[in-house]
N, C-alpha and C positions, 0 to 999 in steps of 0.2 A: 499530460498527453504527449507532448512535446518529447521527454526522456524515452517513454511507455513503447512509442513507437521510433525512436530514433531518427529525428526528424533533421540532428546536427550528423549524423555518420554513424559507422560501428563504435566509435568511441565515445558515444553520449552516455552514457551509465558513468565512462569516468571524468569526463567533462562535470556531470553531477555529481560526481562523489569528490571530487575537486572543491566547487564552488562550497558545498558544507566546510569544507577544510580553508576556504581562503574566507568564509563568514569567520568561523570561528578567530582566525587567526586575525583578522579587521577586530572583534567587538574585544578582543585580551592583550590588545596595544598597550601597554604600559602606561607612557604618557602623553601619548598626541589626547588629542578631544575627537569625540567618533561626531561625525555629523552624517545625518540624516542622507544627505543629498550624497555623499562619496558611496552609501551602503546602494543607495536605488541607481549609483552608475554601474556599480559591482553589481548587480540584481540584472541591470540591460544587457550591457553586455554580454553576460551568460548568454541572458534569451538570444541576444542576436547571434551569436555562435551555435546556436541553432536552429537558423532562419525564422524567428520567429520575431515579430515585432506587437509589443504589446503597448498600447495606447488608451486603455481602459482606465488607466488609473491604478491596474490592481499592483502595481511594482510598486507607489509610492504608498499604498494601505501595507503590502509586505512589509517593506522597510524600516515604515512607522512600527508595527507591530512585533517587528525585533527588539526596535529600539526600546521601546516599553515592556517587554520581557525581557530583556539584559538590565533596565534599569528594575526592576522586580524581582530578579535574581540576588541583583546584588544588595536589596536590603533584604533575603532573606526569604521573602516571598514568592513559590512554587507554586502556586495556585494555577496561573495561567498555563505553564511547561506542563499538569497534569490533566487540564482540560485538551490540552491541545495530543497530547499521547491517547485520550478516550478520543477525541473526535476522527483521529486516522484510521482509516483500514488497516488490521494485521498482516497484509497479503495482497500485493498488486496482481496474484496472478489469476487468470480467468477460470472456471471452469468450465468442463465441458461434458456438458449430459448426453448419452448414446442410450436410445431407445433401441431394441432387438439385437440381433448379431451383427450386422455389417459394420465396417469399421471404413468408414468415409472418411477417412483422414483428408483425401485432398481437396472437398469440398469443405471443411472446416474455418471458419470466419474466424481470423485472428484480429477483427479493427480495432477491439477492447473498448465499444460505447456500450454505455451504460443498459439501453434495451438489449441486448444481447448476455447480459448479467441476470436481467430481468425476466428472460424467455425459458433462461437455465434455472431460475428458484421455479418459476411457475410449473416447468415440467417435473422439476422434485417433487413438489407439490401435488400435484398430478397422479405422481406414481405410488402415492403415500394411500390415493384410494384403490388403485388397483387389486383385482379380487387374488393376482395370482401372490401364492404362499411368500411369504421373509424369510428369507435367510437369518437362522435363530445366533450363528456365529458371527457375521458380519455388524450385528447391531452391537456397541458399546455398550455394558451394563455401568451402572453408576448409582453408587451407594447413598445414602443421606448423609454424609459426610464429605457428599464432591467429587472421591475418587471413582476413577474407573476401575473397575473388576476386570483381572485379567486369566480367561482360564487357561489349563496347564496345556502343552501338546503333548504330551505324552498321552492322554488317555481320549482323543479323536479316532483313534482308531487306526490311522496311518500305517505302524509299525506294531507288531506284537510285542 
C-alpha cells in the first residue's frame, strides 16, 4: 500500500525496486553468515524511508520467511518460491467499470482498497445479467485446448 500509493515520494517504485536488488545482493554474500536481525534492519529501514513505521511484527515474520526460502533454495527445494508466485496478484492495477456514456474521469477514486476492487467485480457481475445484446466481437473465443481464437480483420467488413 505504502509503494501502491507513494507514500515515500515520486521515487518509491524505485526505492522498491532497489530494496529487491539490495535483498538479493544481502542473501548471495559469499562468505559473511546472513543473520536474521541485519535482513529485518534492511526490511525497516526501507519502510521507514517511506514514512511508514511498522510494529506488528510483520517485518520480523518477512525476514524469517526469506530466510527459510533462501535456505530451501539452496537445497534445491522450490516449493515455497512456487506457492508464493500463485499466491500474488498478476497485476497491481485497479480497474475501472463505466456504466453508460459519461466519462467521469474526475470523480474517479484512485485510493486502491480492496472494496473498491469489490464494487468493480460486483458491477461486472451485474452486467453479465443485463438484457441489452453482447457484443459477439468483443468476447474472446477459446477452444478446448486453452487457446484463444483470433478472427481475421480482413473479412469485418471495414474495407472491401
Amino acid at each position: 500500500m505504502a509503494i501502491q500509493n507513494e507514500w515515500g515520494g515520486r521515487d518509491t517504485r524505485q526505492r522498491a525496486q532497489q530494496l529487491t536488488l539490495d535483498i538479493y545482493q544481502w542473501l548471495i554474500r559469499p562468505s559473511e553468515g546472513l543473520y536474521v536481525d541485519e535482513l529485518e534492519d534492511l526490511l525497516d529501514d526501507f519502510m521507514l524511508s517511506l514514512n511508514t513505521e511498522i510494529d506488528d511484527g510483520s517485518i520480523e515474520e518477512i525476514a524469517e520467511n526469506l530466510m527459510i526460502m533462501h535456505e530451501e533454495c539452496l537445497e534445491g527445494n522450490f516449493a515455497s518460491i512456487g506457492r508464493l508466485r500463485q499466491s500474488v496478484p498478476t497485476s497491481n492495477q485497479q480497474i475501472q467499470v463505466v456504466k453508460g456514456g459519461e466519462d467521469d474521469s474526475d470523480s474517479a477514486s484512485s485510493s486502491g482498497d480492496d472494496e473498491s476492487m469489490e464494487d468493480a467485480n460486483e458491477d461486472e457481475d451485474e452486467g453479465e445479467n443485463d438484457s441489452a445484446p453482447q457484443d459477439p466481437v468483443a468476447a474472446p473465443k477459446v477452444d478446448a485446448d486453452g487457446w484463444t481464437v483470433v478472427s481475421s480483420r480482413r473479412n469485418r467488413g471495414g474495407r472491401p
